[in-house]
DOVEXRO-307910 format. One line per 4 residues: number of its first residue (from 1); their letters; for each residue x, y, z of C-alpha. Coordinates in Angstrom, 2 decimals, padded with zeros to 5 digits, always signed. Layout:
BEGIN
NUM	a	X/Y/Z ~ ...
END
This chain:
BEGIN
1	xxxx	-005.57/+051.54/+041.72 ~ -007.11/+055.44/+041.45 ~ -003.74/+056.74/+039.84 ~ -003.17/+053.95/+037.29
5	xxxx	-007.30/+054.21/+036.14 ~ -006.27/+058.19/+036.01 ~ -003.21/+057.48/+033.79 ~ -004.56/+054.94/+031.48
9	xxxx	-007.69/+057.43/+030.91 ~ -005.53/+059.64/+030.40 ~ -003.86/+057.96/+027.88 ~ -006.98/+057.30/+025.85
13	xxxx	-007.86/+060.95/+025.57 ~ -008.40/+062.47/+022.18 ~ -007.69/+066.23/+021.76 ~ -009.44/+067.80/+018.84
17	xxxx	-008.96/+071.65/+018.03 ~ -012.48/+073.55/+017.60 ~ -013.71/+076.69/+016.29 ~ -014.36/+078.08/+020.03
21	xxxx	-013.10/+080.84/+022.65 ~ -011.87/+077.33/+024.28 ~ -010.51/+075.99/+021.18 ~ -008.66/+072.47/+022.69
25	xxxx	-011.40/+069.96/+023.21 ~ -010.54/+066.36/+025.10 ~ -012.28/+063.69/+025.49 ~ -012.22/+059.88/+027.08
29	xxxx	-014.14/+058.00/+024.44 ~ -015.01/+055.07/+026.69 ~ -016.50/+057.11/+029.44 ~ -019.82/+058.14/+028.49
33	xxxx	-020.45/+062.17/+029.03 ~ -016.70/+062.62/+029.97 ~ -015.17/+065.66/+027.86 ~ -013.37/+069.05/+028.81
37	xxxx	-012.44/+072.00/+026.83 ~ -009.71/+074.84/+027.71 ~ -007.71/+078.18/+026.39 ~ -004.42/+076.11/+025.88
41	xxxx	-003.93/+072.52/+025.33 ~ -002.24/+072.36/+029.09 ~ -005.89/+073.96/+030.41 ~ -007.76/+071.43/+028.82
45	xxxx	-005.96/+068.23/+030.22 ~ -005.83/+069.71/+033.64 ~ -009.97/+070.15/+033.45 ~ -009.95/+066.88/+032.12
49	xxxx	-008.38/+065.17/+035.29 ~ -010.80/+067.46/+037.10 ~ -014.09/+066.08/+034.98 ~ -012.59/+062.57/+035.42
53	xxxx	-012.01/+062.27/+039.29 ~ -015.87/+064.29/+039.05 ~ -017.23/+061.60/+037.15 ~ -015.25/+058.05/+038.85
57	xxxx	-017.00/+059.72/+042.43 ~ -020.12/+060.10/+041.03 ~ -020.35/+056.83/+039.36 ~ -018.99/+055.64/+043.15
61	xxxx	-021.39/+057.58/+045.29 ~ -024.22/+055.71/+042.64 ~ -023.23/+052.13/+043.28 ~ -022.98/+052.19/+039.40
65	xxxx	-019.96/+050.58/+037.93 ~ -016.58/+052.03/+036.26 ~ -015.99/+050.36/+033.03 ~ -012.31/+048.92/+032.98
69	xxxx	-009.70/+050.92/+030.93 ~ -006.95/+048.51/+029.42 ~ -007.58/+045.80/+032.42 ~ -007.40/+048.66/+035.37
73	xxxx	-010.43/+048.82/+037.19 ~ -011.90/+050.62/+040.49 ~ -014.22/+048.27/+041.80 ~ -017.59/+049.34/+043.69
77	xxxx	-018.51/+047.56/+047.06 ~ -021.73/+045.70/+046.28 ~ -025.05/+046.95/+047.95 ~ -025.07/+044.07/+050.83
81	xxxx	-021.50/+044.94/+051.46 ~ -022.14/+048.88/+051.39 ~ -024.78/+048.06/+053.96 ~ -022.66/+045.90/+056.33
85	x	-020.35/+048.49/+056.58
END
C-alpha cells in the first residue's frame, strides 16, 4: 500500500529548473506544502521521497487524512478505533 502511494506520487511530480544554488525544484501538486529542491536533478527526487514519507507520517500521527493518488490510498484508523487499540 506505502510503496505503490510512494510510486504513484512519484509519478505526479513536476520538476521545474530555478534560478537558485539548488536549481531542480519538485513538487507533488496534489499534496498541499509537499516540494523539494536539490544540486542535481537525482538530489532533488531523493529529498523528495524524503519530504513525502515526512509528510504521509505526519498527516498519520494527526489522524488527518491522505488524499488518494490515482485510486491508491493509505487509510487512517478512525479515532474510536485508534483508541481501542
Amino acid at each position: 500500500m506505502f510503496s505503490e502511494y510512494m510510486d504513484v506520487a512519484l509519478k505526479k511530480a513536476q520538476y521545474k529548473i530555478i534560478d537558485d544554488e539548488y536549481p531542480y525544484f519538485a513538487e507533488v501538486p496534489e499534496l498541499d506544502g509537499v516540494w523539494a529542491t536539490g544540486k542535481t536533478i537525482e538530489d532533488c527526487r531523493i529529498e523528495l521521497i524524503e519530504v513525502i514519507e515526512e509528510w504521509v507520517v505526519a498527516r498519520l500521527q494527526r489522524g488527518l487524512s491522505i488524499p488518494a493518488l490515482s485510486g491508491q490510498t493509505i487509510g487512517t484508523p478512525s479515532r474510536e478505533t485508534a483508541a481501542v487499540v
